[in-house]
N, CA, C and O atoms as CSV, one atom per row, in Angstrom:
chain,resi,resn,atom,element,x,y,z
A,1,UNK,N,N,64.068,55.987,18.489
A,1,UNK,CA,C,65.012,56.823,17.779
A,1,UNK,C,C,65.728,57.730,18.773
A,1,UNK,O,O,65.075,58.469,19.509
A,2,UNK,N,N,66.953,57.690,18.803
A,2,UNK,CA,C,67.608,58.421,19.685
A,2,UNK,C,C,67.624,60.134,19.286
A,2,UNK,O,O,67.314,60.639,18.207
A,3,UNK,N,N,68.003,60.687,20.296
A,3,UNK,CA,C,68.176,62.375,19.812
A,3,UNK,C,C,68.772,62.824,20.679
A,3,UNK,O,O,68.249,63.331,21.672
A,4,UNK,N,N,70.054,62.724,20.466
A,4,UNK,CA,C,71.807,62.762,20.724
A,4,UNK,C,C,72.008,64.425,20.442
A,4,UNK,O,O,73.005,65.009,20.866
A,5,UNK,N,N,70.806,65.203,19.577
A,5,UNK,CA,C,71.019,66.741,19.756
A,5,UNK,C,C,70.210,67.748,20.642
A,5,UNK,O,O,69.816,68.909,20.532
A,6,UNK,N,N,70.173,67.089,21.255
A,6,UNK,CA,C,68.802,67.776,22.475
A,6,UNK,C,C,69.977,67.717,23.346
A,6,UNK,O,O,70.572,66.700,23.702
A,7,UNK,N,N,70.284,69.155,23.697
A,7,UNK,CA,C,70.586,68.539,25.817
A,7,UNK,C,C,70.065,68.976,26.625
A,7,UNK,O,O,70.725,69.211,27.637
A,8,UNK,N,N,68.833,69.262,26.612
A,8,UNK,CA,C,67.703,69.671,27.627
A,8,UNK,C,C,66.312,69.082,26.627
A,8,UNK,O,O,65.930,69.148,25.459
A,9,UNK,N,N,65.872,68.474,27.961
A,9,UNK,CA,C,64.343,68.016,27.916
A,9,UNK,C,C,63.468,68.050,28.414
A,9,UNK,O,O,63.475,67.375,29.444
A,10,UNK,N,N,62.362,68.678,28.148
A,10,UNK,CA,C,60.891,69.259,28.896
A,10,UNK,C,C,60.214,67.866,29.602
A,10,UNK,O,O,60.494,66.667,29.605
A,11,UNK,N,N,59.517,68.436,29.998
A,11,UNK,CA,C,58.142,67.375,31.115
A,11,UNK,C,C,57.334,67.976,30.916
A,11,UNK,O,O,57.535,69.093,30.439
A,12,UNK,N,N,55.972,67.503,31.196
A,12,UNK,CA,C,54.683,68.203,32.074
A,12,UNK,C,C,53.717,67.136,32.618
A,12,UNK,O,O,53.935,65.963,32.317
A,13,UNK,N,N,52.844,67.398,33.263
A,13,UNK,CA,C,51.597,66.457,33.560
A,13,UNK,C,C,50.569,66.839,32.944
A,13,UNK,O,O,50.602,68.022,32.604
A,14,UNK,N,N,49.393,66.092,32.594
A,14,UNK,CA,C,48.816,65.652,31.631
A,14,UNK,C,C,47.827,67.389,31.411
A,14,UNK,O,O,47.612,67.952,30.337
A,15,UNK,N,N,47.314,67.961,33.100
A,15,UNK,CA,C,46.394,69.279,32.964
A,15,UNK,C,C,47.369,70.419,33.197
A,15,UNK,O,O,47.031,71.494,33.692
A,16,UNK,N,N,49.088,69.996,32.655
A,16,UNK,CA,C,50.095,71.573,32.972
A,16,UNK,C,C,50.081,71.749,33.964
A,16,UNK,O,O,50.829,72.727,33.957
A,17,UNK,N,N,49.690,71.541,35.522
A,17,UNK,CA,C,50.134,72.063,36.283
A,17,UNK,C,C,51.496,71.776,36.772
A,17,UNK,O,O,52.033,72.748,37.302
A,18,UNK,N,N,52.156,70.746,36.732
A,18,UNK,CA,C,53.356,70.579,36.774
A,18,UNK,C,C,54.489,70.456,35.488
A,18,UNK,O,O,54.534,69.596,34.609
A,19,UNK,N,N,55.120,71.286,35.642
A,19,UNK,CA,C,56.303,71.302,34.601
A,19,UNK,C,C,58.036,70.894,35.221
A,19,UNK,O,O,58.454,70.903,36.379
A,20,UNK,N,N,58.639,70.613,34.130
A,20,UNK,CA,C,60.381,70.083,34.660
A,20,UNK,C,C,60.619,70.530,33.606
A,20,UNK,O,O,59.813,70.780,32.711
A,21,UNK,N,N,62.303,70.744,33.610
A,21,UNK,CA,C,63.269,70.253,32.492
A,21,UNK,C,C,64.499,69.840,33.160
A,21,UNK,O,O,64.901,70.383,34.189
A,22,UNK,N,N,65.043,68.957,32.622
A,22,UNK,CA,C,66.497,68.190,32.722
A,22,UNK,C,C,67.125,68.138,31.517
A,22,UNK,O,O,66.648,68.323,30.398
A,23,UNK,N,N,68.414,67.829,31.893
A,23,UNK,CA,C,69.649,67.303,30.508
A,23,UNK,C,C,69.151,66.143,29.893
A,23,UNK,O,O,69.090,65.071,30.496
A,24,UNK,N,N,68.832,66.275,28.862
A,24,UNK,CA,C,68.984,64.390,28.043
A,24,UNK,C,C,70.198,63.751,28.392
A,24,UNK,O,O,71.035,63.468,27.535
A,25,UNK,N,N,70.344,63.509,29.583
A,25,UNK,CA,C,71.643,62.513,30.202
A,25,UNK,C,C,71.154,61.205,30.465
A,25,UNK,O,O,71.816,60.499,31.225
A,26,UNK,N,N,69.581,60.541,29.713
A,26,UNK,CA,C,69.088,59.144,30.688
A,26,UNK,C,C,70.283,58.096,30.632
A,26,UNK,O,O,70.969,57.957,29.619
A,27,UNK,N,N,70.457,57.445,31.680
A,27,UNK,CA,C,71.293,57.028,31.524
A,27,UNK,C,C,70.974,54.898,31.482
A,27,UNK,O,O,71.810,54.010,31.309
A,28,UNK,N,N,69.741,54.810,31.678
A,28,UNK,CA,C,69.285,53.647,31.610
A,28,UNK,C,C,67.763,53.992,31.295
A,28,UNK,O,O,67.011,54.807,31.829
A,29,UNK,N,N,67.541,52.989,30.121
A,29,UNK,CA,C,65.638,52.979,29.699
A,29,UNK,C,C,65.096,51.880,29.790
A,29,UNK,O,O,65.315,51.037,28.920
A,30,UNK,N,N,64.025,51.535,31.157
A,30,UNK,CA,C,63.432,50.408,31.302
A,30,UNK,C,C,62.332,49.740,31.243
A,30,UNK,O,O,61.526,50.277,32.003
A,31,UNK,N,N,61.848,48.763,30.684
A,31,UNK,CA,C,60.244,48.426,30.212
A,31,UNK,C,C,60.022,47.535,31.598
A,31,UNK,O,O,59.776,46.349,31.374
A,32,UNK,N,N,60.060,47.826,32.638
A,32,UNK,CA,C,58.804,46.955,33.709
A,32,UNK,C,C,57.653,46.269,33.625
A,32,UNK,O,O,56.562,46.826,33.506
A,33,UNK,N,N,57.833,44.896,33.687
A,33,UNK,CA,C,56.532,44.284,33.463
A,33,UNK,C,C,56.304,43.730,34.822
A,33,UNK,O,O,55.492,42.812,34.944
A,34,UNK,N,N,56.942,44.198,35.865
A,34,UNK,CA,C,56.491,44.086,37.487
A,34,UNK,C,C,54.622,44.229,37.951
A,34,UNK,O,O,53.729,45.002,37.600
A,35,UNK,N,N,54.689,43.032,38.903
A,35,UNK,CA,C,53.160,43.536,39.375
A,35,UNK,C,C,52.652,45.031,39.396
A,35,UNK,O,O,51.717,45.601,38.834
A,36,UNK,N,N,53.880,45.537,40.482
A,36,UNK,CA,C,53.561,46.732,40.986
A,36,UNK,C,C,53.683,48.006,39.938
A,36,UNK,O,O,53.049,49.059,40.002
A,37,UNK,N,N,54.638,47.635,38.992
A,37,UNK,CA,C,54.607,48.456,37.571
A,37,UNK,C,C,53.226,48.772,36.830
A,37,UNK,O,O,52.805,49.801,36.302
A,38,UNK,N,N,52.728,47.600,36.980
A,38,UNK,CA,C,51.480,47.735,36.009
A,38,UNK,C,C,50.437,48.025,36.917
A,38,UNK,O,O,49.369,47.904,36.318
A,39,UNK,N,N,50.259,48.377,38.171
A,39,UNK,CA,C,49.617,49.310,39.118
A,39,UNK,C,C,49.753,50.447,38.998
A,39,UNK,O,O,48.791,51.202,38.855
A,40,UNK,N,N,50.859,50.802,39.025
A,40,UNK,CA,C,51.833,52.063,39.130
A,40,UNK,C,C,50.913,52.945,38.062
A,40,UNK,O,O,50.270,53.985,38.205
A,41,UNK,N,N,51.184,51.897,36.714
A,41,UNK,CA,C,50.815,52.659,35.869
A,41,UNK,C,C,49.978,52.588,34.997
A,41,UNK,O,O,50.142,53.042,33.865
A,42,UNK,N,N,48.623,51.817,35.528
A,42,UNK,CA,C,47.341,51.546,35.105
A,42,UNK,C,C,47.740,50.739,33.621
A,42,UNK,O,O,46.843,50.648,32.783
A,43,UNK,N,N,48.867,50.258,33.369
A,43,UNK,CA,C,48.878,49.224,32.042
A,43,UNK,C,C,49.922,47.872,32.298
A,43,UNK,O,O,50.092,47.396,33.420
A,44,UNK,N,N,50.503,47.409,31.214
A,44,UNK,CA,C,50.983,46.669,30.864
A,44,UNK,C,C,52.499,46.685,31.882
A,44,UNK,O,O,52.982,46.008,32.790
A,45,UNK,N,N,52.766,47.600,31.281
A,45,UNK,CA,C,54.239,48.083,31.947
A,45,UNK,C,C,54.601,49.401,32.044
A,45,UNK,O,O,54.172,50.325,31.353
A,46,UNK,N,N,55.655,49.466,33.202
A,46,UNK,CA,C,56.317,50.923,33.204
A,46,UNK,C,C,57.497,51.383,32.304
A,46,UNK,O,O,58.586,50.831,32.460
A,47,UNK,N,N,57.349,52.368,31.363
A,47,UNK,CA,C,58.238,52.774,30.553
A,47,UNK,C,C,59.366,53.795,31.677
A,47,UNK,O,O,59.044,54.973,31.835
A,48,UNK,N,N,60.348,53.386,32.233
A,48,UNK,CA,C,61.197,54.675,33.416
A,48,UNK,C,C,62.364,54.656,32.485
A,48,UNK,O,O,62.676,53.782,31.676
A,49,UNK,N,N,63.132,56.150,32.842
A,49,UNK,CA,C,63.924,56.477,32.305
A,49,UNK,C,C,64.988,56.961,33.901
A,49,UNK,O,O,64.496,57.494,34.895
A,50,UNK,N,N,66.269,56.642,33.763
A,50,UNK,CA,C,67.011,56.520,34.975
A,50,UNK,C,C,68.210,57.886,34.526
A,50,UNK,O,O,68.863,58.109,33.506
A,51,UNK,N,N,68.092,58.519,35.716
A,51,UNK,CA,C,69.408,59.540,35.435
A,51,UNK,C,C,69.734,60.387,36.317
A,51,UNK,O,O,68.704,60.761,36.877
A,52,UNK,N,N,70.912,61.042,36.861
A,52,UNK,CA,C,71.196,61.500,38.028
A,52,UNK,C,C,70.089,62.082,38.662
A,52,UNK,O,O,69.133,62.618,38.101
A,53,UNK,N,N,70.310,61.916,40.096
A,53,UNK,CA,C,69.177,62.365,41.422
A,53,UNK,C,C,68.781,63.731,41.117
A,53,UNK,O,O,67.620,64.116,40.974
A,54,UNK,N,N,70.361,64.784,40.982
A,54,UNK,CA,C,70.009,66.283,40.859
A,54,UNK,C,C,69.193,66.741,39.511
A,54,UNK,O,O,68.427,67.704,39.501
A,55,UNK,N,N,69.557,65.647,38.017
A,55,UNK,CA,C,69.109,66.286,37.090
A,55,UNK,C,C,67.429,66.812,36.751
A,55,UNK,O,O,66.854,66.338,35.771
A,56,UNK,N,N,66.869,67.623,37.478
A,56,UNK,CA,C,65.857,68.018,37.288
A,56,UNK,C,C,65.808,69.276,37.989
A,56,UNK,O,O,66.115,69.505,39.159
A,57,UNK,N,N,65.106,70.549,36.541
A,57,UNK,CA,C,64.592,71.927,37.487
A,57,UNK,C,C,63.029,71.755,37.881
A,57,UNK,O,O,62.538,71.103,36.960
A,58,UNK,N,N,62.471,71.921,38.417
A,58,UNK,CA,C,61.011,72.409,38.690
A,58,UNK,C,C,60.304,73.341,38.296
A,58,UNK,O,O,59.884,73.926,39.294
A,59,UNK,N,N,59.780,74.006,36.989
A,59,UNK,CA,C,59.134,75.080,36.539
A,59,UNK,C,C,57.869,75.891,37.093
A,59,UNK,O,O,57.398,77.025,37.005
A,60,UNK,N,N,57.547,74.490,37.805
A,60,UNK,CA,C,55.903,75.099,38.054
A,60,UNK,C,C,55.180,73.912,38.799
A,60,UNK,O,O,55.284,72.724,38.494
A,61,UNK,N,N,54.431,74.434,39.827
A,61,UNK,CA,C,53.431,73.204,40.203
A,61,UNK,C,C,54.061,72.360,41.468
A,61,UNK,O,O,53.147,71.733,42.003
A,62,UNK,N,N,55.398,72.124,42.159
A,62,UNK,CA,C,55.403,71.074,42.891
A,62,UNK,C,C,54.897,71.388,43.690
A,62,UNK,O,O,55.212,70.605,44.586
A,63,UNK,N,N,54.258,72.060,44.047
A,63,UNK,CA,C,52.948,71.713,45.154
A,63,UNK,C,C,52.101,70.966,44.955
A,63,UNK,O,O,51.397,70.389,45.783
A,64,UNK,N,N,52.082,70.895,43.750
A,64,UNK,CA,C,50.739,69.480,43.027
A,64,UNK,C,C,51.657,68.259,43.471
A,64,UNK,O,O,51.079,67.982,44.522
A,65,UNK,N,N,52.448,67.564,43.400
A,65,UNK,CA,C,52.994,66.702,43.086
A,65,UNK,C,C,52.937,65.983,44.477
A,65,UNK,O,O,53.303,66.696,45.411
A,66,UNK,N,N,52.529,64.643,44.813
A,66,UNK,CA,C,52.805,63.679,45.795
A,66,UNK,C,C,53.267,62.384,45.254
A,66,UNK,O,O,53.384,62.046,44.076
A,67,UNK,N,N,53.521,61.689,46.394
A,67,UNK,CA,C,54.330,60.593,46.465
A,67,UNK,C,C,54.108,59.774,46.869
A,67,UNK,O,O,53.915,59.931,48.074
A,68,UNK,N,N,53.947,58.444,46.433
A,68,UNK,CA,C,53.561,57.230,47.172
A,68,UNK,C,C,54.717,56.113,47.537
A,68,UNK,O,O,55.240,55.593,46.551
A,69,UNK,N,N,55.050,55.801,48.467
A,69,UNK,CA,C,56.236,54.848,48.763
A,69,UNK,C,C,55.244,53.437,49.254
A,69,UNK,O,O,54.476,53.485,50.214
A,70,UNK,N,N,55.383,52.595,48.658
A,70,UNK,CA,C,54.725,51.258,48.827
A,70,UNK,C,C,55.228,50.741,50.125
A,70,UNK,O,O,56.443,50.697,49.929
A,71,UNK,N,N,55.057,50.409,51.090
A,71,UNK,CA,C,55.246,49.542,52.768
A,71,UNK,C,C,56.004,48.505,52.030
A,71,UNK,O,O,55.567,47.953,51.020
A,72,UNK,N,N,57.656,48.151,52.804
A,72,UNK,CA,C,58.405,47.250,52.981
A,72,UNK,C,C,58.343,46.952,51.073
A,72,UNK,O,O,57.876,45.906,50.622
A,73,UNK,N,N,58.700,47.672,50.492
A,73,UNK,CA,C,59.220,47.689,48.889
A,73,UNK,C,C,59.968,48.794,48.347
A,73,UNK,O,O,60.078,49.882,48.913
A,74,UNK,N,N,60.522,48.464,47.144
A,74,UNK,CA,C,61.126,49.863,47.150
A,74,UNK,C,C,60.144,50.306,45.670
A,74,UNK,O,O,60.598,51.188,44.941
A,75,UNK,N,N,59.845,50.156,45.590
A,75,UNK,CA,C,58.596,51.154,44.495
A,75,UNK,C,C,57.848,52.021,44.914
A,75,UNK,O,O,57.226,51.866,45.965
A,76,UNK,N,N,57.771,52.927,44.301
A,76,UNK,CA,C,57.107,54.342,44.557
A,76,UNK,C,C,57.004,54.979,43.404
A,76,UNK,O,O,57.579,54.682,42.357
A,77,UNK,N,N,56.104,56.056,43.635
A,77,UNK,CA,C,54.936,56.835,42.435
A,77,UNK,C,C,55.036,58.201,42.698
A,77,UNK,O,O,54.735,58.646,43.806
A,78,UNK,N,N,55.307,58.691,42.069
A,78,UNK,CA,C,55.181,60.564,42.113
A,78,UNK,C,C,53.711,60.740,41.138
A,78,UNK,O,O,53.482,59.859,40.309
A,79,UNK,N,N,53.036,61.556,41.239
A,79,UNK,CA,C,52.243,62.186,40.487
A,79,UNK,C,C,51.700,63.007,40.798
A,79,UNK,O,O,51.778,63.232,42.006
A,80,UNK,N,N,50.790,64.004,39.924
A,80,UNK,CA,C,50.028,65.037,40.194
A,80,UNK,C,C,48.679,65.071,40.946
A,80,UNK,O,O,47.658,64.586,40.460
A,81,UNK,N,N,48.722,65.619,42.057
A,81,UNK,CA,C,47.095,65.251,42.466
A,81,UNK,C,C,46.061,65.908,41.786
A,81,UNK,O,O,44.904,65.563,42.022
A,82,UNK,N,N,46.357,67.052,40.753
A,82,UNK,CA,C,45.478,67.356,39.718
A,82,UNK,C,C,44.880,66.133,39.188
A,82,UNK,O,O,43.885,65.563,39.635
A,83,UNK,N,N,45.715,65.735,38.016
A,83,UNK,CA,C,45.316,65.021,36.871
A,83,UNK,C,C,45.959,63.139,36.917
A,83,UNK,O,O,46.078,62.293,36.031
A,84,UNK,N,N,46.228,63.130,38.338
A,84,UNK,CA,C,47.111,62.105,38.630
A,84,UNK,C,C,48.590,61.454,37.519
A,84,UNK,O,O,49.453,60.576,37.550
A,85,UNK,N,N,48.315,62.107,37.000
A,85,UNK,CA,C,49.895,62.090,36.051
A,85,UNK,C,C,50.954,61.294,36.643
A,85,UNK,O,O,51.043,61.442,37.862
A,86,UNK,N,N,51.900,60.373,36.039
A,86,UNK,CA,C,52.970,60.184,36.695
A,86,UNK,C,C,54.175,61.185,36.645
A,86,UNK,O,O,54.377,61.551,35.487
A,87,UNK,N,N,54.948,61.679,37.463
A,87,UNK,CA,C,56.081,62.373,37.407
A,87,UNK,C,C,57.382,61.960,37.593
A,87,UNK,O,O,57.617,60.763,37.760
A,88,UNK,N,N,58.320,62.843,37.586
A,88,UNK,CA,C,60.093,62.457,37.774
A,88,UNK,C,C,60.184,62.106,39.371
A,88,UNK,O,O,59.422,62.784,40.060
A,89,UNK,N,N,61.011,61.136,40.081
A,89,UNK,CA,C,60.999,60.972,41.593
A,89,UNK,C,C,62.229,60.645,41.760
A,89,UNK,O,O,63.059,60.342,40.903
A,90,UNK,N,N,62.395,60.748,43.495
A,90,UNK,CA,C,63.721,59.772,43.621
A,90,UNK,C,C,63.304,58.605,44.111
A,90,UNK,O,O,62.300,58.370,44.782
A,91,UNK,N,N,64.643,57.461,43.504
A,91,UNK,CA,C,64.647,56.231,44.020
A,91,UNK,C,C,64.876,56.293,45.640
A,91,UNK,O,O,65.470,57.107,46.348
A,92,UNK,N,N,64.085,54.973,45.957
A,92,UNK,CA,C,64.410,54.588,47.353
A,92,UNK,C,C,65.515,54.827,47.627
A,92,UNK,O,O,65.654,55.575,48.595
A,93,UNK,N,N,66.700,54.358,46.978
A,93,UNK,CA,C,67.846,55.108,47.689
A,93,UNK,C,C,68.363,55.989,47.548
A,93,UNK,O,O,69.519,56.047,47.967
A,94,UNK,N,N,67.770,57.123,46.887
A,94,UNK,CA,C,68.275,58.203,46.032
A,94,UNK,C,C,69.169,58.411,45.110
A,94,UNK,O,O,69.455,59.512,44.640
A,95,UNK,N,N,69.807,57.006,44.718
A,95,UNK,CA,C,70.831,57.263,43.702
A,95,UNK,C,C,70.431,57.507,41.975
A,95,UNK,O,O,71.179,57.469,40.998
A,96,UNK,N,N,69.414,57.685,42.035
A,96,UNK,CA,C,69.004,57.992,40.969
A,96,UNK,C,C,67.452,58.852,40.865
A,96,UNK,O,O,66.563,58.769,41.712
A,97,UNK,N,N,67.400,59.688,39.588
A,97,UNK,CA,C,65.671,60.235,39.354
A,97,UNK,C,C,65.476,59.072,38.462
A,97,UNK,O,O,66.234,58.388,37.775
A,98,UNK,N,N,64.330,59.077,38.678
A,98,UNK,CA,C,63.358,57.853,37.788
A,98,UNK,C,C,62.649,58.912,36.916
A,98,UNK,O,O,62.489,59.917,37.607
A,99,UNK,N,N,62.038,59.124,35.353
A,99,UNK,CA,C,61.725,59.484,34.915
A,99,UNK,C,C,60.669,58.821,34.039
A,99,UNK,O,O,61.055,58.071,33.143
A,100,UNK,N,N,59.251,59.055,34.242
A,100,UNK,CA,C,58.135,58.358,33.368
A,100,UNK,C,C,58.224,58.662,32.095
A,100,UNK,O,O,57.788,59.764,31.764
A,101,UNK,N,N,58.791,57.795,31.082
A,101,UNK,CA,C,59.076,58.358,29.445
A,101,UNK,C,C,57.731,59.524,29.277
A,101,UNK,O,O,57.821,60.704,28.937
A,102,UNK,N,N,56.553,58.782,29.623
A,102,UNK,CA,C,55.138,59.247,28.708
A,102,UNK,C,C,55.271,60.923,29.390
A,102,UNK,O,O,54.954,61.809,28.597
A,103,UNK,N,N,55.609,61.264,30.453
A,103,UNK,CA,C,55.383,62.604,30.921
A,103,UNK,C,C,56.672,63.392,30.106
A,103,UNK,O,O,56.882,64.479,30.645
A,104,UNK,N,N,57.432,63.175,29.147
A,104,UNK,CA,C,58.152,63.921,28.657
A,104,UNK,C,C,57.581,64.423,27.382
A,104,UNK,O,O,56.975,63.777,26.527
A,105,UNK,N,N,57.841,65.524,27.398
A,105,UNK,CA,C,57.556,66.215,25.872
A,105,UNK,C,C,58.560,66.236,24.207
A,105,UNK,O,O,58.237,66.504,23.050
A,106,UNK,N,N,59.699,65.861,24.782
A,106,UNK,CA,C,60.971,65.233,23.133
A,106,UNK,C,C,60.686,64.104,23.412
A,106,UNK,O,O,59.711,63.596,23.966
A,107,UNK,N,N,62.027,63.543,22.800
A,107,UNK,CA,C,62.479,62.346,22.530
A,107,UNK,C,C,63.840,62.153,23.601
A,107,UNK,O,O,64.803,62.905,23.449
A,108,UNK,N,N,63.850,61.358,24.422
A,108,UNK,CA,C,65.328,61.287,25.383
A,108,UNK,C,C,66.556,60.805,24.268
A,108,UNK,O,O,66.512,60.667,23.046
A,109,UNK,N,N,67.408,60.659,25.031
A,109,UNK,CA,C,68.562,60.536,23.945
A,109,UNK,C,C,68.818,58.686,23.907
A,109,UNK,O,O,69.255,58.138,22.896
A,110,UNK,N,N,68.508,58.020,25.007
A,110,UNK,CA,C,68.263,56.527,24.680
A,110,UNK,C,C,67.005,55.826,24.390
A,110,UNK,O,O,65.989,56.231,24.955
A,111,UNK,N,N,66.936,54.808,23.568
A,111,UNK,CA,C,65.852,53.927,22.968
A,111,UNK,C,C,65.565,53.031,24.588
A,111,UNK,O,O,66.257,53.023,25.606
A,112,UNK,N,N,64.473,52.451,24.325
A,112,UNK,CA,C,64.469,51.213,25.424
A,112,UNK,C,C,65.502,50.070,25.549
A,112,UNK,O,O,65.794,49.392,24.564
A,113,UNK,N,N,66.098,49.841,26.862
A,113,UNK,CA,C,67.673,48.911,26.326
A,113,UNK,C,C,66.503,47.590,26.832
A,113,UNK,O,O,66.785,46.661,26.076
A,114,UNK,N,N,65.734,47.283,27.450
A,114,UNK,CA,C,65.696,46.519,27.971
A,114,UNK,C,C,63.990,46.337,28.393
A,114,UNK,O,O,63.280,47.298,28.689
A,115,UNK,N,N,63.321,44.317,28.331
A,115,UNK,CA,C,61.845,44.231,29.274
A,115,UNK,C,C,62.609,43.902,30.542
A,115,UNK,O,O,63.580,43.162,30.384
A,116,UNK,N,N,62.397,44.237,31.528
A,116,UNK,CA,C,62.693,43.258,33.248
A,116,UNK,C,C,61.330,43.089,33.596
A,116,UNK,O,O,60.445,43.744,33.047
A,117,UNK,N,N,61.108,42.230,34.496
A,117,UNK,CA,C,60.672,41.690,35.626
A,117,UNK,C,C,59.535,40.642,33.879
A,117,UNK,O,O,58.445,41.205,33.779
A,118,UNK,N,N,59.608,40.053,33.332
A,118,UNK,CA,C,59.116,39.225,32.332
A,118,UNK,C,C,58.142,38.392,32.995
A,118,UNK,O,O,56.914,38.415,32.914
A,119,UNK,N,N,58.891,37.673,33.646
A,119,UNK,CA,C,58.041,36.323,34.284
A,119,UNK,C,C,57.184,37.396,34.704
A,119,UNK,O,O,57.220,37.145,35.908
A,120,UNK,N,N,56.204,38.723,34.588
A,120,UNK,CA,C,55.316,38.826,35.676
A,120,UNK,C,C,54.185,38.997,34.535
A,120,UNK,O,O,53.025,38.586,34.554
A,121,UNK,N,N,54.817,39.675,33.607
A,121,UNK,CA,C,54.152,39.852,32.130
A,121,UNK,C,C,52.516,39.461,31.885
A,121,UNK,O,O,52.041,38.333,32.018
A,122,UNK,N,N,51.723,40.788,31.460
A,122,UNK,CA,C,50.433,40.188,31.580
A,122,UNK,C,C,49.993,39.583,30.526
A,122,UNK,O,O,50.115,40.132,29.431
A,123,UNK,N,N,49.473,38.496,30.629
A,123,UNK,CA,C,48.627,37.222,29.794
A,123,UNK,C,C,49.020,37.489,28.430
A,123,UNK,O,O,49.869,36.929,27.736
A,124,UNK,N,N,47.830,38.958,28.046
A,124,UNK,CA,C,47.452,39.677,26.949
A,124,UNK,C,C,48.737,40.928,26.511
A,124,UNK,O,O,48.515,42.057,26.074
A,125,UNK,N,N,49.546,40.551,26.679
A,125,UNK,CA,C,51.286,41.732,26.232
A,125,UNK,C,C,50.909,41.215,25.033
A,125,UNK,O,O,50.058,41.648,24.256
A,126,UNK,N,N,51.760,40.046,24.919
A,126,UNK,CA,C,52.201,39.937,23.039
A,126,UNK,C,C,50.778,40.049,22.051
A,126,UNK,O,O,50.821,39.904,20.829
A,127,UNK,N,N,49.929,40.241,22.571
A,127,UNK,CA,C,48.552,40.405,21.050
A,127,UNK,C,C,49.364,42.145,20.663
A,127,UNK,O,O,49.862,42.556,19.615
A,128,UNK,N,N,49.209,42.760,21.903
A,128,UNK,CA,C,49.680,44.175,22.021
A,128,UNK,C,C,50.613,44.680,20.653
A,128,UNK,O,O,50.719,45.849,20.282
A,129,UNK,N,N,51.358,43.287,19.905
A,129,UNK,CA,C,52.370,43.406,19.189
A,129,UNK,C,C,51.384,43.823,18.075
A,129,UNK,O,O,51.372,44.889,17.460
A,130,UNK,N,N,50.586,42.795,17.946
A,130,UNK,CA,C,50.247,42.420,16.464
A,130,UNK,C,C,48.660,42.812,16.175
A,130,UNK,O,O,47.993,42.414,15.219
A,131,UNK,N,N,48.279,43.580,17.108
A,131,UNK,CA,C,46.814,44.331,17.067
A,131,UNK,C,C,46.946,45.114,16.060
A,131,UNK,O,O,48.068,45.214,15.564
A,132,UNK,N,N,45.913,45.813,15.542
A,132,UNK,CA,C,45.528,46.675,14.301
A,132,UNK,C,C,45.776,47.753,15.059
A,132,UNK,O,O,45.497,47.965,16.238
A,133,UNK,N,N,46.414,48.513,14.139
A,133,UNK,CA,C,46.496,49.540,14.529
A,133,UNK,C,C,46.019,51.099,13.840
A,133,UNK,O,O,45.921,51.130,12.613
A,134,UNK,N,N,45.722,52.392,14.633
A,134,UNK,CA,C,44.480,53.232,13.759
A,134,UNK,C,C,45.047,54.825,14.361
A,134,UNK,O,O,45.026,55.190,15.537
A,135,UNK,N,N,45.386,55.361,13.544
A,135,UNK,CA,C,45.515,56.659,13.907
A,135,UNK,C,C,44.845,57.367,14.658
A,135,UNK,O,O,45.377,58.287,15.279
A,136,UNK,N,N,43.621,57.107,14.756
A,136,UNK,CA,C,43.029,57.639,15.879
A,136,UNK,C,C,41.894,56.381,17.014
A,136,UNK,O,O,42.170,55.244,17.396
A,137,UNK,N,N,41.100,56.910,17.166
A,137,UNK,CA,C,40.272,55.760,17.605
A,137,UNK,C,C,39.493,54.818,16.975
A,137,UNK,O,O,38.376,55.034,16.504
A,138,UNK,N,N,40.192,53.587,16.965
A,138,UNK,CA,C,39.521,52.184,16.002
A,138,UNK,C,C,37.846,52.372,15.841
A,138,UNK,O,O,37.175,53.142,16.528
A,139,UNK,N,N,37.234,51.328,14.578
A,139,UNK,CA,C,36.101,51.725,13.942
A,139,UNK,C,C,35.198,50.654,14.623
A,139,UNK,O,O,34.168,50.329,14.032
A,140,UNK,N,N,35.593,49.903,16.184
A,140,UNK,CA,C,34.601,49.361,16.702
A,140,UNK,C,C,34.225,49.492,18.260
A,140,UNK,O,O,33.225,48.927,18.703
């Protein structure tokens, strides 16, 4: 669901020590089903949200925050060395911040446009569709 009336949007990492806010300007929303995606981000795929390099303030915490640049790739990981959280980064070439949907606190103003990297897709994705699902933690 989009939310086209927000123009500022919060962050944090998972134990608060790091906080952001930016404009709801994403300007591309991407589902990664890359090897290194689903490293990145201990699942299935990476949910990133793409939008200018500058759009982000820093509230609190980037001293917590490191960076991992993968050898001879262009993928890389920001997170908290608190709570290892993923965070907002720049791309390898800086033309853009990458933004981890899950570390935001609204709703951005675009839906997911798009899966890439498919062919890498793990085995077990599509059950993911059609599993039971439980408001809180399932009864087995």
């Amino acid at each position: 669901m989009k939310n086209e009336n927000t123009k500022n949007i919060s962050g944090n990492c998972l134990c608060g020590e790091v906080s952001f806010s930016c404009s709801n300007t994403f300007k591309a929303f991407h589902l990664c089903h890359c090897k290194q995606c689903q490293k990145t981000s201990g699942s299935a795929y990476a949910a990133n949200l793409f939008t200018e390099p500058d759009n982000i303030t820093w509230t609190s915490g980037k001293q917590f925050i490191k960076r991992y640049d993968m050898p001879n790739r262009s993928i890389s990981k920001a997170f908290c060395t608190e709570c290892g959280c993923g965070l907002p980064y720049l791309s390898g070439t800086g033309a853009a911040l990458i933004v981890p949907a899950g570390c935001l606190d609204g709703v951005p103003n675009i839906d997911p446009q798009d899966n890439i990297f498919c062919a890498e897709k793990v085995t077990w994705f599509e059950q993911t569709i059609t599993a039971p699902e439980f408001e809180g933690f399932s009864k087995s």
